[in-house]
C-alpha positions in Angstrom: -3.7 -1.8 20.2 -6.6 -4.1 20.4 -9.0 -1.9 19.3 -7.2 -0.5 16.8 -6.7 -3.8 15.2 -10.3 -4.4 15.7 -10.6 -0.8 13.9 -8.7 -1.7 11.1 -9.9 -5.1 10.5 -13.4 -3.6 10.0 -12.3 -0.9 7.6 -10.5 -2.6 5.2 -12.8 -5.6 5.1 -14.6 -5.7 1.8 -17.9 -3.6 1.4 -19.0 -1.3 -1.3 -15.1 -0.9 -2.1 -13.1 -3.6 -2.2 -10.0 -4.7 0.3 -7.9 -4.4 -2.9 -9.1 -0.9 -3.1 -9.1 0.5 0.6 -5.0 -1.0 0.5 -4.1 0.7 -2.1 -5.7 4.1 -0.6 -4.0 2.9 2.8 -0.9 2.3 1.3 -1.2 5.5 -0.8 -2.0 7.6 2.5 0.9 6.1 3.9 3.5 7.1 1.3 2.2 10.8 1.4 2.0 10.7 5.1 5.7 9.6 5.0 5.4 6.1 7.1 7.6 3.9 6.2 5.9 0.6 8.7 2.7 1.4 6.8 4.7 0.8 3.1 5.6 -2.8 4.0 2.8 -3.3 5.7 0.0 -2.4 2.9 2.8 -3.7 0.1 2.9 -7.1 1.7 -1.4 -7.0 1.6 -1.9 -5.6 -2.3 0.3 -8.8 -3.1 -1.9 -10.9 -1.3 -4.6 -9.7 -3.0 -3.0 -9.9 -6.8 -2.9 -6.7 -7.4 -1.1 -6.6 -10.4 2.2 -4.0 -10.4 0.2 -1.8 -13.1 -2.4 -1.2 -10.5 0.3 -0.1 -7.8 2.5 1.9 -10.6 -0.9 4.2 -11.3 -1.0 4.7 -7.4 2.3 5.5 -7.0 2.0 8.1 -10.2 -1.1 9.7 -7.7 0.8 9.9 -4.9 4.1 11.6 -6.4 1.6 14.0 -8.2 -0.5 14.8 -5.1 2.9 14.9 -2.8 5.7 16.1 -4.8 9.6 15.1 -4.1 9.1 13.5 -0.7 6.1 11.4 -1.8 8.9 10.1 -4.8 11.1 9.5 -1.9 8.6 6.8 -0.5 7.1 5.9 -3.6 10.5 4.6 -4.4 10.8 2.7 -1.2 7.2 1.3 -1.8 8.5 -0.3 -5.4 11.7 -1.4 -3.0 9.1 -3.4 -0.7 7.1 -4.6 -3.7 10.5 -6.3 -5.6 11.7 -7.7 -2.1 8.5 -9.3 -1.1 7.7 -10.6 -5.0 11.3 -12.4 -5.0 10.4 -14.0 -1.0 6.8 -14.9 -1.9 5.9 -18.8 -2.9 5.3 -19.0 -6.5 
């Protein structure tokens, strides 16, 4: 699990794509590949990095294209996560 973390912290860190960027490709790779842990997960980051609920609508539309009905399944679960975590987060 270490180096996994380790992994991860040095592919989504900020390069010639943005953090902001590489979540929202994680997070749409994880609606498509049908992982729920992954949809809070890269939820709770996107918000973290203000990205604004346009930005994750237009992913969400890419992922239900490119994946069909279940990908609307967790697309729908990933606007579930984004409401719940906007109406916990500090204002």
């Amino acid at each position: 699990m270490q180096g996994f973390g380790q992994l991860a912290k040095a592919a989504m860190s900020s390069g010639s794509i943005s953090e902001k960027h590489k979540e929202l490709m994680a997070l749409a790779i994880g609606i498509t590949q049908h992982c729920s842990s992954c949809i809070g997960f890269h939820v709770k980051a996107l918000q973290r990095l203000n990205c604004s609920r346009e930005e994750f609508e237009e992913m969400l539309a890419v992922c239900v294209y490119m994946g069909g009905g279940p990908a609307l399944m967790y697309a729908s679960e990933a606007e579930s996560a984004w409401d719940s975590f906007q109406k916990t987060s500090p204002q």
